[in-house]
C-alpha positions, 0 to 999 in steps of 0.5 A: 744751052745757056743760062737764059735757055735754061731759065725758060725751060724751067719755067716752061716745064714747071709752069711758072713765070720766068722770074719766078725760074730765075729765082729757083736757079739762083737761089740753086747756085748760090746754095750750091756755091755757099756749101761747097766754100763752107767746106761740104758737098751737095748730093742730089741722088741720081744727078749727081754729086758737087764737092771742092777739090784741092790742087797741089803747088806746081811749076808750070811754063809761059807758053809764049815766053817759055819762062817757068812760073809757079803755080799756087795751090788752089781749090776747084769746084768739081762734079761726079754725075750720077748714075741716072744722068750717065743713064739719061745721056747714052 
C-alpha cells in the first residue's frame, strides 16, 4: 500500500473526501516528524510507539572499492508496534 491507497482507504472508511484524508495524513506525519526531532516519542496505545534512536560512529567498507570509510554517528527514526497491531497481523 502506498501513500495514495492509503489516502483513499482513509477517506473511504471515515467517509470523507480525499483531500480532506490527504490533510488528516499530513498533518499526522508531519506531527509525528516535528515531536520525535524535538527530541520526544509518540505513543499511541495499541499501535504502537515512534521514537529517535542514536547510532554510534563506525568504520565501514566501500563494497565495490573495498576501500574502508567511516561513518558519522547519526539519529534514526525508530518504531515499536504495539500489542494490538502484533495481534491484528497474526
Amino acid at each position: 500500500m502506498n501513500r495514495s491507497d492509503l489516502i483513499a482507504k482513509m477517506a473511504a472508511d471515515a467517509g470523507i473526501s480525499k483531500a480532506a484524508a490527504e490533510r488528516a495524513l499530513t498533518a499526522f506525519v508531519d506531527g509525528v516528524a516535528g515531536a520525535l526531532k524535538g527530541g520526544g516519542k509518540v505513543s499511541l496505545v495499541g499501535f504502537g510507539t515512534f521514537s529517535v534512536s542514536s547510532r554510534a560512529a563506525r568504520t565501514g567498507r566501500n563494497p565495490r572499492t573495498g576501500a574502508t570509510i567511516n561513518i558519522p554517528a547519526s539519529k534514526v527514526p525508530r518504531f515499536k508496534p504495539g500489542k494490538g497491531l502484533k495481534d491484528a497481523i497474526k
